[in-house]
C-alpha positions as CSV (number, residue, x, y, z in Angstrom):
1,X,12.8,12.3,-35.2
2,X,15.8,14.0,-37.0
3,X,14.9,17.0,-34.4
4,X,15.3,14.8,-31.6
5,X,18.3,13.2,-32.7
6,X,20.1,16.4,-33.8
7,X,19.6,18.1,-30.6
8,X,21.3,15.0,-28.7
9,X,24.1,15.2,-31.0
10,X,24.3,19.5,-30.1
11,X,24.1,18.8,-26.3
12,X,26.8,16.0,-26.6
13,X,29.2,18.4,-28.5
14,X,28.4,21.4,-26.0
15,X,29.9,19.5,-23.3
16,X,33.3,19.7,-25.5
17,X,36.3,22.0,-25.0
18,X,37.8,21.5,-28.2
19,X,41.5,21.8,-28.1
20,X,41.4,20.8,-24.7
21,X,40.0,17.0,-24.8
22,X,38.3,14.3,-26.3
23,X,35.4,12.6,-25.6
24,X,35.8,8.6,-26.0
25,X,35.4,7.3,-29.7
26,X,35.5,10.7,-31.2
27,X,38.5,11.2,-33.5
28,X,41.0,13.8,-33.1
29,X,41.7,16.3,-36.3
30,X,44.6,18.2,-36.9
31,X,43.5,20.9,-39.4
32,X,45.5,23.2,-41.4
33,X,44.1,26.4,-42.2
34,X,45.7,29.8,-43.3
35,X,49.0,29.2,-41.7
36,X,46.9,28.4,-38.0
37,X,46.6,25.2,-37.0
38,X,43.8,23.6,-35.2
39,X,42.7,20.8,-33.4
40,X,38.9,19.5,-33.7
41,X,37.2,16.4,-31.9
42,X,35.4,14.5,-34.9
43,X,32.3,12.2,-34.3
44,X,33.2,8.6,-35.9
45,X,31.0,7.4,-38.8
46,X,28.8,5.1,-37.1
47,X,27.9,7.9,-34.8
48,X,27.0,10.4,-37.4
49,X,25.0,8.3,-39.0
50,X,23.0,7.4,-35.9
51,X,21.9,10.7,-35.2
52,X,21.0,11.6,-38.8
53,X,21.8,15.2,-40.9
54,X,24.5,16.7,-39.3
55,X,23.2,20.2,-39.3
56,X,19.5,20.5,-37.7
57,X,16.9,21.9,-40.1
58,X,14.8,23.2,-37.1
59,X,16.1,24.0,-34.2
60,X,16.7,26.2,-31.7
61,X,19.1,29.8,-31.2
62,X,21.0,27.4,-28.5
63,X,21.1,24.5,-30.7
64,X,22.7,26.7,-33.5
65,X,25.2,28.2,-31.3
66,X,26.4,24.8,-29.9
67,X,27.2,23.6,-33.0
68,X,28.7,26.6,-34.3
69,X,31.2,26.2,-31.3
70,X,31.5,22.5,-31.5
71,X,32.6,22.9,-35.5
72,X,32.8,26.2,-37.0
73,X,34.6,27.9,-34.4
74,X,37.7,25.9,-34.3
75,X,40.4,26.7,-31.1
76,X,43.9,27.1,-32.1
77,X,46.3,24.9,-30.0
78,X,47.5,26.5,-27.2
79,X,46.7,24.2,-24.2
80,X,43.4,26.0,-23.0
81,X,43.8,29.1,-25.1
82,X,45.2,30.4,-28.5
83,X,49.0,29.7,-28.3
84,X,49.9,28.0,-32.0
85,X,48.5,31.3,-33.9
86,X,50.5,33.5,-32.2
87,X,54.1,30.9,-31.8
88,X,53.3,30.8,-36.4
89,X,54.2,34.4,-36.2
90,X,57.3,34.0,-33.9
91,X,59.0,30.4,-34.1
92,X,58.2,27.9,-37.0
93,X,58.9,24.2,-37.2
94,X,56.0,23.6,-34.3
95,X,56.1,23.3,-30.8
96,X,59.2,21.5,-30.6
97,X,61.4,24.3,-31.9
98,X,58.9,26.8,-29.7
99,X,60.2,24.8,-26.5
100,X,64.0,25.3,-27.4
101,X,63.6,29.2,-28.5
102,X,61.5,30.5,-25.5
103,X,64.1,28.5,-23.0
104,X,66.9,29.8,-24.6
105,X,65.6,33.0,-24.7
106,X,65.0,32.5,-20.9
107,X,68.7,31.1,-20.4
108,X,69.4,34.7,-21.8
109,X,67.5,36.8,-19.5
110,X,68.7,35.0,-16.7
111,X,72.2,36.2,-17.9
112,X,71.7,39.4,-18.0
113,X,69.9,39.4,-14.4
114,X,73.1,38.1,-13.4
115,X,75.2,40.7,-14.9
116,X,73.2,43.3,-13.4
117,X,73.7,42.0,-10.2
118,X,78.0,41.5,-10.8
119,X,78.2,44.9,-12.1
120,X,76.4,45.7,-8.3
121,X,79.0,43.7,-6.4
122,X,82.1,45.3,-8.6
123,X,81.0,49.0,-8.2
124,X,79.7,48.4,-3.9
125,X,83.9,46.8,-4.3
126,X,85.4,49.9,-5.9
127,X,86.8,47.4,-8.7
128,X,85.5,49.3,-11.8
129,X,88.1,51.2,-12.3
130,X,91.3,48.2,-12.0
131,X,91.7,48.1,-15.5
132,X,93.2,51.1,-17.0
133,X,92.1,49.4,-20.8
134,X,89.4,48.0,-22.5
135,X,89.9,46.2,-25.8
136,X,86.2,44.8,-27.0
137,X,87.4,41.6,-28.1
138,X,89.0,41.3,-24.7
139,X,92.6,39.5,-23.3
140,X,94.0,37.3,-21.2
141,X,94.9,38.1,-17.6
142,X,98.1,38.8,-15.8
143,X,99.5,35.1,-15.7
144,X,103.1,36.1,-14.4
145,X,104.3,38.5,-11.7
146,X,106.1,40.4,-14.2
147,X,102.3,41.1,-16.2
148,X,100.9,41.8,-12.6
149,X,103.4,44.2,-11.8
150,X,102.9,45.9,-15.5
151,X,99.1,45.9,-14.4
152,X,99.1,47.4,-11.2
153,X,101.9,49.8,-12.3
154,X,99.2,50.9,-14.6
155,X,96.4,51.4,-12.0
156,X,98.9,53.3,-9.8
157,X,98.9,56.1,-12.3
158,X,95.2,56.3,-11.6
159,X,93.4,59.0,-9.7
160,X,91.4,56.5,-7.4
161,X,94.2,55.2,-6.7
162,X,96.6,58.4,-6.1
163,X,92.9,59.3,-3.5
164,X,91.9,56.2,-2.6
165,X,93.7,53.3,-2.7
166,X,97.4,54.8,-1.8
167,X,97.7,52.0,0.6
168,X,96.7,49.1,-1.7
169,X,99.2,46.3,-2.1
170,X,99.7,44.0,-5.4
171,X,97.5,40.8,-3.3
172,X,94.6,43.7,-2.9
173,X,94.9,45.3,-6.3
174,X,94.4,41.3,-7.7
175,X,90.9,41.3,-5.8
176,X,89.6,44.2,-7.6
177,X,91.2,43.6,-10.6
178,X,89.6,39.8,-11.1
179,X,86.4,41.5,-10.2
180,X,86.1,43.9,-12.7
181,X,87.6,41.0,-15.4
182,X,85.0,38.5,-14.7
183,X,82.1,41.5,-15.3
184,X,83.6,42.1,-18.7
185,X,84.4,38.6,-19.5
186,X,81.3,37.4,-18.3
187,X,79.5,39.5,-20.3
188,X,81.3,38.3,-23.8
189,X,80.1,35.4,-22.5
190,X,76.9,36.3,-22.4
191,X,77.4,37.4,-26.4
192,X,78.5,34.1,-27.1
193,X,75.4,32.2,-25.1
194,X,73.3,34.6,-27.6
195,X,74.7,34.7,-30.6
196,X,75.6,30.9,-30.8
197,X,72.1,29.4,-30.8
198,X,70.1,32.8,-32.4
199,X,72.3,31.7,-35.5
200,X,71.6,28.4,-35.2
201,X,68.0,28.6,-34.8
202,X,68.5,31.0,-38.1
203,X,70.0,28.1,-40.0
204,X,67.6,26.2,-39.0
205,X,64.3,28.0,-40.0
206,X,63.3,28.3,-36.5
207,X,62.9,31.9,-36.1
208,X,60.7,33.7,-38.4
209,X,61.5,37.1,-40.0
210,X,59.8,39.3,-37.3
211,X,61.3,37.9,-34.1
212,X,64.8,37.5,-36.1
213,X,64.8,41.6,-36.6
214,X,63.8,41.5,-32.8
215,X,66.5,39.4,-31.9
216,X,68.9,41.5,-33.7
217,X,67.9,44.8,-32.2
218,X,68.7,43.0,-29.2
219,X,72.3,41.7,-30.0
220,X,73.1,45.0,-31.5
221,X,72.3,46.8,-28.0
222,X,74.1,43.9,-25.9
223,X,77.3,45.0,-28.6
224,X,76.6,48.6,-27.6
225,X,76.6,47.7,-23.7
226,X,80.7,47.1,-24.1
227,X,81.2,50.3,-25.3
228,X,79.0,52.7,-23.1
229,X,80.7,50.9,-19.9
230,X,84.1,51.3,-21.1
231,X,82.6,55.1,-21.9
232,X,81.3,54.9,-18.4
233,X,84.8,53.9,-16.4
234,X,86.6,56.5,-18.6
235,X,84.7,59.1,-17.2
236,X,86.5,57.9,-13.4
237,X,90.3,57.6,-14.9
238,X,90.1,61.5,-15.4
239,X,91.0,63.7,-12.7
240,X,88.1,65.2,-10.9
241,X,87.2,68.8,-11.2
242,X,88.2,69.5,-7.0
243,X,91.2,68.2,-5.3
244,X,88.4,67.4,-2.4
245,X,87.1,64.7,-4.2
246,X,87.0,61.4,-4.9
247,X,87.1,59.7,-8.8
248,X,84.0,58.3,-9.5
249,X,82.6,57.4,-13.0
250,X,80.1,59.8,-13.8
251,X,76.6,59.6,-12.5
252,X,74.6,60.3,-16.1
253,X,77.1,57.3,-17.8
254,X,76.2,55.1,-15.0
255,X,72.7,55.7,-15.4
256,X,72.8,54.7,-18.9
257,X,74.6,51.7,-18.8
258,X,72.5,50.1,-15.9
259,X,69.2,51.9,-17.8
260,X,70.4,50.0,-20.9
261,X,70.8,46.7,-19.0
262,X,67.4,46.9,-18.1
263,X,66.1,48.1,-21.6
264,X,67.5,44.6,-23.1
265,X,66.4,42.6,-19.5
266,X,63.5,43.4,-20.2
267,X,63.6,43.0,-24.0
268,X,64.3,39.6,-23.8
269,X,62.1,38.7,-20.8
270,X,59.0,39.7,-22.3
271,X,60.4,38.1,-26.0
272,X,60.3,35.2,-23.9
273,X,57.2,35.6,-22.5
274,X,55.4,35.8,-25.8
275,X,56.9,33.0,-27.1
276,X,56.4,30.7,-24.4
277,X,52.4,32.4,-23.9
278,X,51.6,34.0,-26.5
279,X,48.2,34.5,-25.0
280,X,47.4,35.8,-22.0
281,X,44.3,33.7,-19.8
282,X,41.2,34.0,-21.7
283,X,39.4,30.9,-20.2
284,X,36.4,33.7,-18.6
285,X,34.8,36.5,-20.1
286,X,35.0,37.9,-16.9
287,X,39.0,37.2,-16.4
288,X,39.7,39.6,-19.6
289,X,37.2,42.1,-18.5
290,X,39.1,42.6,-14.7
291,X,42.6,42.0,-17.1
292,X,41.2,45.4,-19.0
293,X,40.1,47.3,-15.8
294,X,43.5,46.2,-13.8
295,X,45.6,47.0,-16.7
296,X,44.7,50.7,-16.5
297,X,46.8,51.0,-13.2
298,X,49.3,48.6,-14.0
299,X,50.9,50.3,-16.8
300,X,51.4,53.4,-15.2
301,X,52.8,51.8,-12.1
302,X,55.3,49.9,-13.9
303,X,56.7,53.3,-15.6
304,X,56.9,54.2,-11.8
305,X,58.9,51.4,-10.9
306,X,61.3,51.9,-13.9
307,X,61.9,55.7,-12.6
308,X,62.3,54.6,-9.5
309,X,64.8,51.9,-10.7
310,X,66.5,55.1,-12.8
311,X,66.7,57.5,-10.1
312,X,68.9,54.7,-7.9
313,X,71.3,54.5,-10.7
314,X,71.9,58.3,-10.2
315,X,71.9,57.5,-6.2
316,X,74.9,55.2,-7.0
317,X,76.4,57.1,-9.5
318,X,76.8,60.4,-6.8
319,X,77.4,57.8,-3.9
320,X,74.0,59.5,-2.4
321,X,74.0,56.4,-0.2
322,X,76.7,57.6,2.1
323,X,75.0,60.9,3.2
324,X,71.7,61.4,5.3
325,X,72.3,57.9,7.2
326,X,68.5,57.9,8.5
327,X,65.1,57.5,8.0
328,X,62.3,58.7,7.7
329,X,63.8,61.8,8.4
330,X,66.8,63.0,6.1
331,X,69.5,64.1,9.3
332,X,67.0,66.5,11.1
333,X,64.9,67.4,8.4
334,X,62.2,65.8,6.7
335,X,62.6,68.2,3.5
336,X,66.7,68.8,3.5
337,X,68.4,72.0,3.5
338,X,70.1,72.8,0.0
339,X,67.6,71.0,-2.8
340,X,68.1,73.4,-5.2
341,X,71.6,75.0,-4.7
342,X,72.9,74.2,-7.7
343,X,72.6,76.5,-11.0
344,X,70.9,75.8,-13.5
345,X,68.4,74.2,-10.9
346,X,68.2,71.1,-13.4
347,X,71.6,69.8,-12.2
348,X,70.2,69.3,-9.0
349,X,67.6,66.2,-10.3
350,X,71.2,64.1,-11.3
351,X,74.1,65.8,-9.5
352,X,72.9,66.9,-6.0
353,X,73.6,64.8,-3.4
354,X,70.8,65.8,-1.1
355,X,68.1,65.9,-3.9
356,X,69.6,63.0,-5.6
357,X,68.4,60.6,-2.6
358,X,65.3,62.9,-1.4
359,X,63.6,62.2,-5.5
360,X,64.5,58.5,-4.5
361,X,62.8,58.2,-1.1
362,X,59.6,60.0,-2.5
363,X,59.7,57.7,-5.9
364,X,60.0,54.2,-3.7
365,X,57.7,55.8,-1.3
366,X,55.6,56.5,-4.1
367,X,56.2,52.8,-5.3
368,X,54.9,50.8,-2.3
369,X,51.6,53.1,-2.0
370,X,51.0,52.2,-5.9
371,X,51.6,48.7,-5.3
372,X,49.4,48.6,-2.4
373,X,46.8,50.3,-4.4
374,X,46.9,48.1,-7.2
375,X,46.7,45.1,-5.0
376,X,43.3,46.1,-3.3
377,X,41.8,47.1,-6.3
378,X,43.1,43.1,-7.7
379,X,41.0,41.8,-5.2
380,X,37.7,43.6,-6.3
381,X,38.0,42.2,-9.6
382,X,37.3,38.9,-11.6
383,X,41.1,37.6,-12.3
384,X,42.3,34.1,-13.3
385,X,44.5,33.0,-10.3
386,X,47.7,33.1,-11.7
387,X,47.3,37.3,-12.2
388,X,46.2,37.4,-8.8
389,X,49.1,35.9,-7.6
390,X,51.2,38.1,-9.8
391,X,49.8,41.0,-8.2
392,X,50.4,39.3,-4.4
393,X,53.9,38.7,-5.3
394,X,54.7,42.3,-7.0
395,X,53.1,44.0,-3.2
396,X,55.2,42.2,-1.6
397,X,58.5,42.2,-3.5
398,X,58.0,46.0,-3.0
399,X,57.3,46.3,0.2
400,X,61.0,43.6,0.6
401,X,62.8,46.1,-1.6
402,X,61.9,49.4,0.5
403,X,62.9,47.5,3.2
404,X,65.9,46.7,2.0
405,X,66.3,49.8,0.2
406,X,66.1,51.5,4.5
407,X,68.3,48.6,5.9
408,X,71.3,49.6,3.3
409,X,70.9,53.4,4.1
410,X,70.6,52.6,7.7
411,X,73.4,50.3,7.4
412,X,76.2,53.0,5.4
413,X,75.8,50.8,2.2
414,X,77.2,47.6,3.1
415,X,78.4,45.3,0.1
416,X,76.1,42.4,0.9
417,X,72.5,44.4,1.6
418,X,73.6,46.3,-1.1
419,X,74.1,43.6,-3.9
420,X,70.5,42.3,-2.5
421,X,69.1,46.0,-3.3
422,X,70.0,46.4,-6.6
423,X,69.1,42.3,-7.3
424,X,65.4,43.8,-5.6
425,X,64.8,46.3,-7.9
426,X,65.3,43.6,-11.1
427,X,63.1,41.2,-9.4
428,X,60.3,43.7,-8.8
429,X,60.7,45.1,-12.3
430,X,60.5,40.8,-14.0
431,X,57.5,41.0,-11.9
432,X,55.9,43.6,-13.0
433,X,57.1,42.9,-16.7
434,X,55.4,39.4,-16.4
435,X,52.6,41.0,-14.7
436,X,51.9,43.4,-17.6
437,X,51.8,40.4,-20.1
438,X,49.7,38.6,-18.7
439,X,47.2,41.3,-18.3
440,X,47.8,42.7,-22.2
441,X,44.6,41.9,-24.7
442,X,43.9,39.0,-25.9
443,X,44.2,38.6,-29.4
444,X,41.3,39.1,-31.8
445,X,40.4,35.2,-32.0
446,X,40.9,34.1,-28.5
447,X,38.3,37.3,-28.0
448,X,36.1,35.6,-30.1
449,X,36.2,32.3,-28.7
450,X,35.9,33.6,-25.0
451,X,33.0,35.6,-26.4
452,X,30.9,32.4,-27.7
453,X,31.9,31.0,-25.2
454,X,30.5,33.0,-22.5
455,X,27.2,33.4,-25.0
456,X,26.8,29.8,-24.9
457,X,27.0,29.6,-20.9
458,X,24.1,32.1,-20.5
């Protein structure tokens, strides 16, 4: 009779997803236990008693295994997978203080998307190099005609403006020069928006050790970025090597100022992402199998999209948009005349005009056949829905960006198309950043728990 009675009891609790719901009249448990917290559905008294022992004597291997899931094998909270062990190791104070850390951390990445994109629009408007100083604290702006007149006095002395801009009157030179003070001021901003609350959330116990030293790493680089771009637009107040041409900041400083700008992007993006999932979809065996399998691509195609994303910086940086105004073909060539010109032959990879934008066509070229790739071998595998729609989105955001990427070459590098490039490239790159983290393994107890799981079901 206890036999009978047991095994009702097993098949009841089998039909659980503890941490998930609740059947009606169990009782919910919050359980402490080594720092992880759980949740377990509870049978009430008069229930237990009903059915007899609570562990069968005899019984089957299924029986067994049911139970072990329904009690033994507790499920941290995470709403369908193993989010609170992983948010202990990050945030403390619970979910509450999770919520306001991951969205600021998302408030943070959103500002430095938009800074990327500003520093875009003041380069495409030739307004990096208006202000002659840079103080890292920063000042306030010509208020008087008098502090104009000082400013643009200043900027006269300058070689883009001696080559350049010789025509430029004081109502032109206040264009560029409000340009070029709303990317720097904007970005003390962004300081501010970062340090504020990462102190606060300091105070107030929020943030454990090992995301705090993260976080710093992070503020100190963000520091940094105010000095390599005043390093950068020094490089373009110095009189260039040929009377022929034009002042430009120099192509590797450019490169690692908008590099850096991704490095912390994408720093903070994915900080976010772990705090806000700290687990990626583990509901199927199957789902972290096809994860595994499409992971194996994904990784090196997202270290192709970042060189790809590098090689544009050096594209800007030698104004390698102006020249070779067609496509496919570069002028009458398909492979143009003078790769390699320059000694040592190195220089040609960063300083060449016409290899500069040929490495560029083949890396994006090489980008959308990748993606492509990727996305048929996606749809041979097992993958929860939102990773498929990952991989949908990332196709097509690259297939947009080399058509974008066509339309500005085609189009002499207008402002507006290319503003919407260089936005592209940071959207395909948060797409591949998410898509990466959502495909990384699980951790060792949601593998666990997906394991039985998947036991149980066969």
């Amino acid at each position: 009779m206890n036999l009978t009675r047991n095994n009702k009891l097993a098949s009841f609790l089998c039909s659980l997803r503890l941490g998930r719901c609740q059947p009606l009249g169990f009782n919910a448990r919050h359980i402490e236990k080594n720092g992880t917290h759980f949740h377990a559905a509870l049978p009430p008294t008069n229930i237990a008693k009903s059915f007899g022992s609570w562990v069968p004597k005899a019984s089957s291997q299924v029986q067994l295994r049911c139970m072990s899931i329904a009690f033994a094998d507790f499920s941290p909270i995470q709403n369908g997978s193993n989010r609170e062990a992983e948010v202990t190791r990050l945030v403390a104070k619970g979910v509450a203080a999770q919520k306001k850390v991951a969205w600021w951390l998302f408030g943070c990445s959103a500002w430095v998307f938009s800074m990327v994109v500003l520093g875009g629009l003041t380069r495409l408007t030739r307004s990096g190099l208006s202000m002659t100083e840079w103080k890292f604290t920063g000042s306030f702006p010509p208020m008087s005609d008098d502090e104009w007149k000082l400013e643009f006095g200043k900027y006269q002395q300058s070689p883009e403006y001696k080559r350049v801009h010789n025509d430029m009157g004081l109502e032109d030179f206040k264009f560029i020069y409000w340009m070029e003070y709303a990317h720097r001021m904007w970005g003390r901003g962004l300081g501010l928006f970062f340090g504020g609350p990462f102190a606060y959330f300091m105070y107030k116990g929020f943030i454990t050790w090992r995301l705090g030293l993260r976080l710093s790493a992070f503020l100190a680089m963000g520091a940094g970025q105010g000095f390599v771009g005043w390093w950068m637009v020094k490089s373009g107040l110095e009189e260039p090597s040929s009377e022929y041409s034009q002042p430009r900041v120099s192509p590797y400083r450019l490169a690692v100022h908008l590099t850096s700008a991704f490095v912390i992007y994408s720093g903070v993006y994915w900080t976010f992402l772990s705090v806000l999932m700290p687990e990626p979809p583990t509901e199927k065996l199957g789902w972290v199998k096809g994860s595994a399998r499409l992971r194996i691509l994904a990784v090196p195609i997202a270290a192709l999209v970042a060189l790809t994303a590098a090689s544009g910086a050096f594209v800007a940086g030698n104004d390698a948009g102006h020249a070779f105004n067609t496509f496919p073909k570069m002028g009458d060539y398909w492979i143009p005349e003078g790769l390699f010109e320059m000694q040592p032959v190195i220089r040609n990879i960063f300083e060449n005009t016409a290899t500069v934008q040929f490495n560029h066509r083949i890396l994006a070229t090489s980008t959308v056949v990748s993606m492509g790739i990727l996305w048929l071998a996606a749809r041979r595998l097992p993958l929860n829905p939102s990773v498929q729609a990952l991989v949908d989105s990332s196709f097509g955001m690259a297939v947009l960006q080399a058509t974008l990427g066509i339309s500005t070459l085609l189009s002499y590098v207008p402002i507006s198309l290319g503003v919407a490039h260089q936005a592209g490239a940071l959207t395909l790159f948060t797409l591949i950043i998410t898509l990466l983290h959502m495909l990384r393994r699980p951790s060792t107890t949601a593998l666990k728990g997906v394991i039985s799981s998947s036991k149980f079901r066969t």
